[in-house]
C-alpha positions as CSV (number, residue, x, y, z in Angstrom):
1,X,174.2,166.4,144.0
2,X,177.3,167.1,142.0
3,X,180.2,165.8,143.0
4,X,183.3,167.4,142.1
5,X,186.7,165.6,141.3
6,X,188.6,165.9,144.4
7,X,185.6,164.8,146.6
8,X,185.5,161.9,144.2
9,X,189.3,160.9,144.2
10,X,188.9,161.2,148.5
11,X,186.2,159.1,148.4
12,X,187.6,156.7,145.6
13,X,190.9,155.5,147.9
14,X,188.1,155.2,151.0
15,X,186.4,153.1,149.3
16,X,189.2,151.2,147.7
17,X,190.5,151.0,151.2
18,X,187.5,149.6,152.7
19,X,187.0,147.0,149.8
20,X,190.5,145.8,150.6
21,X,190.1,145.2,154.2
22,X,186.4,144.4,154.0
23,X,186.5,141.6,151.8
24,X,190.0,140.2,152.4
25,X,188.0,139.9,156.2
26,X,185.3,137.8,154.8
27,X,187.7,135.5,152.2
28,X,189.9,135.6,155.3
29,X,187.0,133.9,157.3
30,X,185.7,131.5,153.9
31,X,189.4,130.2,152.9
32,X,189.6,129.1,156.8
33,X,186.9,126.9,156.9
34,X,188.5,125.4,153.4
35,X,192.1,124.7,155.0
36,X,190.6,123.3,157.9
37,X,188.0,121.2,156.1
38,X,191.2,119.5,154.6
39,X,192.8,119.2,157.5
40,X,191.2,118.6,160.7
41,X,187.6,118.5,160.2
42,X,187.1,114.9,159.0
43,X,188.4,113.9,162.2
44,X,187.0,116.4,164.8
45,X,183.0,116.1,163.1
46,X,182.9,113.2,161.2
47,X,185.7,110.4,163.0
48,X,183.4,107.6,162.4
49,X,183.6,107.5,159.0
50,X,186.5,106.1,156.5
51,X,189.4,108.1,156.2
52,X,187.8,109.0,152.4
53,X,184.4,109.6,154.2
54,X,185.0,112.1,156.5
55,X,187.2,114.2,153.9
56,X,184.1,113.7,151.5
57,X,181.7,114.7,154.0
58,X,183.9,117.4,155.2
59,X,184.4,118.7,151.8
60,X,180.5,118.7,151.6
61,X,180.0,120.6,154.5
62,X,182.2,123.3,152.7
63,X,180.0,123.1,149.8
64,X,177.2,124.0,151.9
65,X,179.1,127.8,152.0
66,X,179.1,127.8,148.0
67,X,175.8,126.8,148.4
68,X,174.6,129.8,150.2
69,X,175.9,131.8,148.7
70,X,173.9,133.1,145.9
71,X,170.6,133.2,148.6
72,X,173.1,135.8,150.3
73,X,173.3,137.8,147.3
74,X,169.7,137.9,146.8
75,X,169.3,139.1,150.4
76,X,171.9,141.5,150.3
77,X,171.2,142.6,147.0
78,X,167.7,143.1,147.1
79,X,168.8,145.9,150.1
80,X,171.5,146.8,148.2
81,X,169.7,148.6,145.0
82,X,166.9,149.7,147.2
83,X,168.0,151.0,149.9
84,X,172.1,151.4,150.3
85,X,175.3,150.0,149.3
86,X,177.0,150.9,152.2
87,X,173.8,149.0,154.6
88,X,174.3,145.8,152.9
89,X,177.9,145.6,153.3
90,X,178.4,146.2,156.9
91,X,175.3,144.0,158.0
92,X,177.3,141.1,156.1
93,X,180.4,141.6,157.3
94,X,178.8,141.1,160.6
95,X,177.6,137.9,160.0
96,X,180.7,137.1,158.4
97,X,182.4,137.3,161.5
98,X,180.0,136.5,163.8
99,X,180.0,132.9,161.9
100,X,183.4,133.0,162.1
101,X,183.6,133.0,165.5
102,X,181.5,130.8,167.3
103,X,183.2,128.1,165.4
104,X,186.2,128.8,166.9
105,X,184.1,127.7,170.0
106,X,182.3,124.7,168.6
107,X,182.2,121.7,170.9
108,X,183.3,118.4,168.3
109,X,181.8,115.0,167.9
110,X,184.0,113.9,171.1
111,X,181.6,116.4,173.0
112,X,178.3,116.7,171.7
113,X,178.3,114.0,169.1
114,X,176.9,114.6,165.9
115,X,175.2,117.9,166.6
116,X,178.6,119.3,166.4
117,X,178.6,118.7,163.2
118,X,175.0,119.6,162.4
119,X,176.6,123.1,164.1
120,X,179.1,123.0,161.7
121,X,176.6,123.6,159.0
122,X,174.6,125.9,160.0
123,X,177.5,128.2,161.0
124,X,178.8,127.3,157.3
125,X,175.8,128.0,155.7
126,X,175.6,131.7,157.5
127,X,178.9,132.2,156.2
128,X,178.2,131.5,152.5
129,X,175.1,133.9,152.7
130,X,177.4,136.8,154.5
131,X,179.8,136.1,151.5
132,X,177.0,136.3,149.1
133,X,176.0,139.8,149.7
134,X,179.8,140.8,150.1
135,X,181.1,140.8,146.6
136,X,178.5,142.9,144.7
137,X,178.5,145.2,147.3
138,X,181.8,145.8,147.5
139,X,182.6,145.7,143.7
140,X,179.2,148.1,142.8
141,X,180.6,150.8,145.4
142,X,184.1,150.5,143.9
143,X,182.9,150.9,140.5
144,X,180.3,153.5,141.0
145,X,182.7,155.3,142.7
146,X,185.9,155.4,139.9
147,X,186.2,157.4,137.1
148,X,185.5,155.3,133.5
149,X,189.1,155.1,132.8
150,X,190.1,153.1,135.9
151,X,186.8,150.5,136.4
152,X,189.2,147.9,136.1
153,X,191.7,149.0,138.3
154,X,189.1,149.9,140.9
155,X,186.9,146.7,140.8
156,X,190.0,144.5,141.9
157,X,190.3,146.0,144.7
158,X,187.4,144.0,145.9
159,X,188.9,141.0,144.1
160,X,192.2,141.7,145.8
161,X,190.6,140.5,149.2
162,X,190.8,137.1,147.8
163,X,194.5,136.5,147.6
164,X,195.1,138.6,151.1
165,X,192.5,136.7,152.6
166,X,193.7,133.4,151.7
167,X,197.4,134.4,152.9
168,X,196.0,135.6,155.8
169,X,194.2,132.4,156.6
170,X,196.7,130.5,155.6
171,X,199.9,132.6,157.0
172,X,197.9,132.0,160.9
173,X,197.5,128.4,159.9
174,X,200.8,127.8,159.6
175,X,202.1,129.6,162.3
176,X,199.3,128.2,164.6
177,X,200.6,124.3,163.6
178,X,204.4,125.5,164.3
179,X,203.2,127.0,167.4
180,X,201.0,124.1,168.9
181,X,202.1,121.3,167.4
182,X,200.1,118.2,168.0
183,X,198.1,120.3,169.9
184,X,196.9,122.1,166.6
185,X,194.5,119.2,165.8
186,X,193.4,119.3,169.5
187,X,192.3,123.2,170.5
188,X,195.4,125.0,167.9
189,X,192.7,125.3,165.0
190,X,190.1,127.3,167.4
191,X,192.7,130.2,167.4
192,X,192.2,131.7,163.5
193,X,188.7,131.5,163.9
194,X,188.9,133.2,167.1
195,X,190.5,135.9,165.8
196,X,187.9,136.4,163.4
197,X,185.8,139.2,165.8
198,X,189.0,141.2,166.4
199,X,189.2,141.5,162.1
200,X,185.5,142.7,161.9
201,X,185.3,145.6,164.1
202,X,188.3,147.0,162.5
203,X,186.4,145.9,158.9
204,X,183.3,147.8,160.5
205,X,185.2,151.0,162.1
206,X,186.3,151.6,158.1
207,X,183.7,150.7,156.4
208,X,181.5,152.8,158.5
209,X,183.4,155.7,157.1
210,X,182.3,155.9,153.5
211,X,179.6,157.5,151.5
212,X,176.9,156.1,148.8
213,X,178.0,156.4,145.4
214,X,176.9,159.4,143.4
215,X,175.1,157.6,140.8
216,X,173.1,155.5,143.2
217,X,172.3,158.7,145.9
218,X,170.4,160.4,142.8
219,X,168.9,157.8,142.0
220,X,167.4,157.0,145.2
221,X,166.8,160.9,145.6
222,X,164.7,160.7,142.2
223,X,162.8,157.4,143.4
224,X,163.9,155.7,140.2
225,X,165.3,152.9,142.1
226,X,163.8,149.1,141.2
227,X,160.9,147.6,143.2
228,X,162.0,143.9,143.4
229,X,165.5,144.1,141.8
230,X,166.5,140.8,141.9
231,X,163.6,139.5,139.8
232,X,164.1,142.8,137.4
233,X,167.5,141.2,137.0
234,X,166.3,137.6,136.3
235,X,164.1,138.5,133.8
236,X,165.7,141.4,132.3
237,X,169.3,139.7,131.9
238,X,168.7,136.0,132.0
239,X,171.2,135.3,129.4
240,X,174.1,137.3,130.5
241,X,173.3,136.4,134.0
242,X,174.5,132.4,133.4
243,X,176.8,133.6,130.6
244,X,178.8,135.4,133.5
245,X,178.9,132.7,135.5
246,X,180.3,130.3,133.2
247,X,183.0,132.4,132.9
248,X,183.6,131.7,136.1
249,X,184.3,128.6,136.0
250,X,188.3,128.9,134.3
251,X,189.5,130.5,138.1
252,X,187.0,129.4,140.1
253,X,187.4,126.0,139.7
254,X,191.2,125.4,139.5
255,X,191.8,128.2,142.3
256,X,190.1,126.0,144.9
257,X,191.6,122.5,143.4
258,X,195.1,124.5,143.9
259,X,194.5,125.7,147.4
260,X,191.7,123.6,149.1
261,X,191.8,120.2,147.8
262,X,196.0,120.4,147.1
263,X,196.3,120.5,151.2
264,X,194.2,117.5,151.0
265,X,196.1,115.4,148.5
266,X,199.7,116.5,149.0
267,X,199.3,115.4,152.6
268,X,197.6,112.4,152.7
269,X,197.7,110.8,149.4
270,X,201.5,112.1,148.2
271,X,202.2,112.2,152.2
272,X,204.2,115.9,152.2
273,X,204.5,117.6,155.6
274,X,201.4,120.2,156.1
275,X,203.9,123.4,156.8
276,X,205.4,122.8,154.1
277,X,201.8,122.5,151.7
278,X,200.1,125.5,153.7
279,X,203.3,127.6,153.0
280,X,203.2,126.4,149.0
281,X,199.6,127.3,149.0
282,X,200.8,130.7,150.3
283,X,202.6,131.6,147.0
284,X,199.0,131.4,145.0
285,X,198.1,134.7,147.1
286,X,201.1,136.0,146.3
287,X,201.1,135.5,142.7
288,X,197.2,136.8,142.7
289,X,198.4,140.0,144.6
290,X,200.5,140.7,141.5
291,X,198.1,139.5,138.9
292,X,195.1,140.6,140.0
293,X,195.3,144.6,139.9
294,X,197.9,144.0,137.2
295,X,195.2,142.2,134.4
296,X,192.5,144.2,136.1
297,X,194.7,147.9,135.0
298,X,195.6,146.5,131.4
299,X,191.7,145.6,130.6
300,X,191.1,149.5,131.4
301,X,193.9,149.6,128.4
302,X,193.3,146.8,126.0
303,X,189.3,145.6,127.4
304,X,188.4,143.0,129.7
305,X,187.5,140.0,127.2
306,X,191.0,140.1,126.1
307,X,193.0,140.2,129.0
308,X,190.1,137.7,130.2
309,X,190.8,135.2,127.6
310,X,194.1,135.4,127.5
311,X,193.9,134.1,131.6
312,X,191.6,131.5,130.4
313,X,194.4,130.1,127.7
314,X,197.0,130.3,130.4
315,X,194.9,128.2,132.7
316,X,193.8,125.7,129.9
317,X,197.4,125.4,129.2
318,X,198.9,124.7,132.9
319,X,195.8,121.9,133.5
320,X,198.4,118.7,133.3
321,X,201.1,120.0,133.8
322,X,200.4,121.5,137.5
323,X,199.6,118.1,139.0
324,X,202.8,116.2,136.4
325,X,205.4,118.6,138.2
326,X,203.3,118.2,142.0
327,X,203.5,114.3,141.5
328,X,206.9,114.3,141.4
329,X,207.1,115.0,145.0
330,X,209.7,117.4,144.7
331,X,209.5,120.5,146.9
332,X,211.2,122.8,144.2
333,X,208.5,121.4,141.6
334,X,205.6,121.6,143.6
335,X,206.6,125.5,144.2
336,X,207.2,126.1,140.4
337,X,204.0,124.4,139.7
338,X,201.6,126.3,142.3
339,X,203.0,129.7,140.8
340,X,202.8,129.0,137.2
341,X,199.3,127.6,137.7
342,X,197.9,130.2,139.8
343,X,198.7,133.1,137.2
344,X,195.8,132.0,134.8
345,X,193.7,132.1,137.2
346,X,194.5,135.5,139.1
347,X,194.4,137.0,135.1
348,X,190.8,135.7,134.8
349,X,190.0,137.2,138.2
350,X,191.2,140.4,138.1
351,X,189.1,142.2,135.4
352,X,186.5,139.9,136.6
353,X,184.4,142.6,138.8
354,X,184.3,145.3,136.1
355,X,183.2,142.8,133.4
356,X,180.3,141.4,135.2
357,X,178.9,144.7,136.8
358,X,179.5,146.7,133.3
359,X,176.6,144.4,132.0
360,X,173.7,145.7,134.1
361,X,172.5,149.2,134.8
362,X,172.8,151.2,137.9
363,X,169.2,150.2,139.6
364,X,170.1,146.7,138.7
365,X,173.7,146.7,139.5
366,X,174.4,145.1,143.0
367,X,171.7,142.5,142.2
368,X,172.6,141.3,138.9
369,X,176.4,141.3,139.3
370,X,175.6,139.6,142.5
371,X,173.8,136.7,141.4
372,X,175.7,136.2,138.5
373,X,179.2,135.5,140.2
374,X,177.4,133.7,143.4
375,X,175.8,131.4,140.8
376,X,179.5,130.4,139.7
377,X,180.0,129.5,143.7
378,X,177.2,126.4,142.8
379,X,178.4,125.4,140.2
380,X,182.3,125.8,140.1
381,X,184.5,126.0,143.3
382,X,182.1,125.2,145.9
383,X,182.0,121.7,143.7
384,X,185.8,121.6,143.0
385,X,187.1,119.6,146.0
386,X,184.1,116.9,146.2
387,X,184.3,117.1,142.1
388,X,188.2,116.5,142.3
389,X,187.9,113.6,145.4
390,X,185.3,111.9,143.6
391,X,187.5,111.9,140.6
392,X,190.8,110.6,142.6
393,X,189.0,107.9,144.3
394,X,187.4,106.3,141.0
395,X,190.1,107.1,138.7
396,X,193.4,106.8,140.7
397,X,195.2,109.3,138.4
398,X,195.5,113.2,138.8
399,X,194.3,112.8,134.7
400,X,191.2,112.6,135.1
401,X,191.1,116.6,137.1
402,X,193.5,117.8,134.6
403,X,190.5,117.3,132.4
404,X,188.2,118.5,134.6
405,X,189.7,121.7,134.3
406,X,190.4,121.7,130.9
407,X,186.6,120.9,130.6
408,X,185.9,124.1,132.4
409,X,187.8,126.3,130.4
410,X,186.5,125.7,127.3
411,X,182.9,126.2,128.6
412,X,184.5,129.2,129.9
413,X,186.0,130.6,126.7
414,X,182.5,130.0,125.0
415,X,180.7,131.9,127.5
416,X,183.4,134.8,127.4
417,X,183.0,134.9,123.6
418,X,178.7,134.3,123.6
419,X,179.1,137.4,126.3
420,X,178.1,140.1,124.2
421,X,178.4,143.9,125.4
422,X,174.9,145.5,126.3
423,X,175.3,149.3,125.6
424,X,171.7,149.2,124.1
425,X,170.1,148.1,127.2
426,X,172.3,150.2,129.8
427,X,171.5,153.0,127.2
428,X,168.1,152.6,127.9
429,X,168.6,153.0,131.9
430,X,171.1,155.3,132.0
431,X,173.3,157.2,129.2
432,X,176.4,157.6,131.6
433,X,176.8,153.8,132.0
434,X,177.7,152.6,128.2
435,X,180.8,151.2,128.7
436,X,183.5,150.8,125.9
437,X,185.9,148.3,127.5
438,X,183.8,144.8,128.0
């Protein structure tokens, strides 16, 4: 079926819209369980350990999310390249949600003991698998759907549901602590999670409105889609499946030592007031909702491993001196130094979705892109906030994560540059997907 350029451009801002809304829904839901993992949790599950304990083990439980992740995207994937897009991405928005939820109904050690916690998990670990199949989803459909010159452009939109996500999460935290109190730690923090089921059938009531992509509706029409996808991918693309996640690790990792463990060790270790660290933590969504379709637009214009690397340096460069200018305790500091760290990041992640899903071909698309970035969840941010305890409690110096992240850029930068682009192989599949910007 041809499609003809004004059915494409009405499809293309559907599409962008539901990417939007859809994912910022899901990171709305996945960011919550972070700020609340730093700030209540230990207490509510886990009260019987040590104070470092029960943030440790409540920084694991978050892990378990990361951890899911990538069996979410082989789920969801799997669906995705053989029979819909559009399937996959409503079912895991439902879960999403649904997860969501019911914690914001979970009884806590006080009631039920340790089962709450054992609750905790599970409801984390169906969270990380609805996340899982979200991304590649959302960012194949986006892609499919744009025009070659605007890929970029197109492919943060998905990626811009990190950043409104996170400030939505965080914008009803805060509110919720000013509005309860000392309640907040009692029954306050149910109320964003509550909220959660309102946020998906609005997610579901757009999402529901969009069409397959062109590329992928003839494919399906000429049988030519893959049998078992997810191991095509595997053993087709092995190298530039781990290669892509490595790249990863220069945003992954310092976005969730900057948001998730920051709450953590501004409050209790340098002993700042939470409003004030929630609303800090608000200005790295800001600075991403800039960034993001901003680096995503000029790798449509200049390619996506240079605007890529150039994030990478910026990140490299702001490793020290984010946590020099936070330790001085000074609230004018601590905002200059959550902005100016969070833009190498956010430059990183914005041509992120185009660069990963240019590498595979259209049958191979959802799954490969999709295990590739969910992999990074293992083994950068879902690791970040144990990683960055860990490293606290033996070291007793913000040093030692400074080089952490300095660490992970560099792997990073290696990957990017290893990361060759594969218009032989897409060639091969499909002439109309050689791409000229990776």
């Amino acid at each position: 079926m041809e499609v003809t350029e004004k059915v494409r451009k009405k499809q293309m801002r559907k599409v962008a819209l539901a990417s939007i809304v859809g994912t910022s829904i899901e990171w709305y839901d996945f960011f919550l369980y972070g700020t609340m993992a730093a700030l209540v949790f230990p207490k509510l599950f886990f009260p019987e350990s040590t104070a470092f304990m029960g943030v440790l083990q409540s920084f694991i439980t978050l892990f378990i999310g990361f951890l899911a992740r990538p069996l979410g995207a082989i789920v969801f994937s799997s669906y995705g390249d053989k029979i819909g897009r559009k399937a996959a991405l409503v079912t895991s928005l439902l879960l999403m949600g649904v997860s969501s939820t019911v914690m914001g109904l979970l009884p806590t050690y006080e009631t039920i003991g340790v089962y709450g916690a054992v609750l905790l998990v599970i409801l984390r670990f169906l969270q990380g698998i609805g996340v899982g199949g979200e991304w590649g989803g959302s960012v194949t459909l986006s892609v499919e759907w744009s025009s070659k010159k605007s890929r970029g452009l197109m492919g943060s939109m998905t990626q811009l549901g990190v950043p409104i996500g996170m400030l939505a999460s965080t914008s009803i935290v805060s509110l919720c602590i000013f509005l309860t109190g000392d309640n907040f730690g009692v029954w306050g923090w149910r109320i964003p999670f509550i909220l959660s089921i309102i946020l998906v059938f609005i997610g579901l009531y757009i999402r529901l409105g969009i069409e397959e992509s062109p590329e992928f509706a003839k494919m399906k029409k000429e049988n030519r889609t893959a049998k078992s996808p997810v191991l095509e991918s595997i053993k087709g693309y092995p190298k530039e499946i781990i290669l892509a996640a490595f790249t990863r690790l220069a945003d992954n990792v310092p976005f969730y030592i900057y948001t998730t463990f920051a709450i953590y060790y501004a409050t209790v270790h340098l002993k700042l007031d939470k409003q004030f660290i929630t609303n800090a933590v608000l200005l790295v969504s800001v600075v991403f909702l800039v960034a993001v379709p901003l680096s995503a637009h000029l790798s449509d214009r200049f390619g996506r491993r240079n605007i890529t690397l150039a994030g990478m340096i910026m990140t490299l460069v702001m490793a020290f001196p984010y946590f020099y200018l936070v330790n001085t305790e000074v609230k004018g500091l601590i905002i200059l130094a959550t902005m100016l760290a969070s833009i190498g990041p956010a430059v990183v992640y914005g041509p992120q979705a185009a660069l990963i899903s240019e590498i595979f071909p259209v049958h191979l698309r959802f799954s490969g892109s999709s295990i590739a970035y969910q992999f990074a969840s293992i083994i950068a941010g879902g690791l970040a906030p144990t990683i960055s305890l860990t490293l606290l409690e033996k070291f007793k110096s913000t040093t030692a994560i400074g080089t952490y992240v300095t660490i992970c850029c560099v792997i990073s930068i290696i990957a990017l540059t290893m990361l060759k682009p594969s218009e032989k192989r897409v060639l091969k599949a499909d002439p109309s997907e050689v791409s000229q910007t990776i």
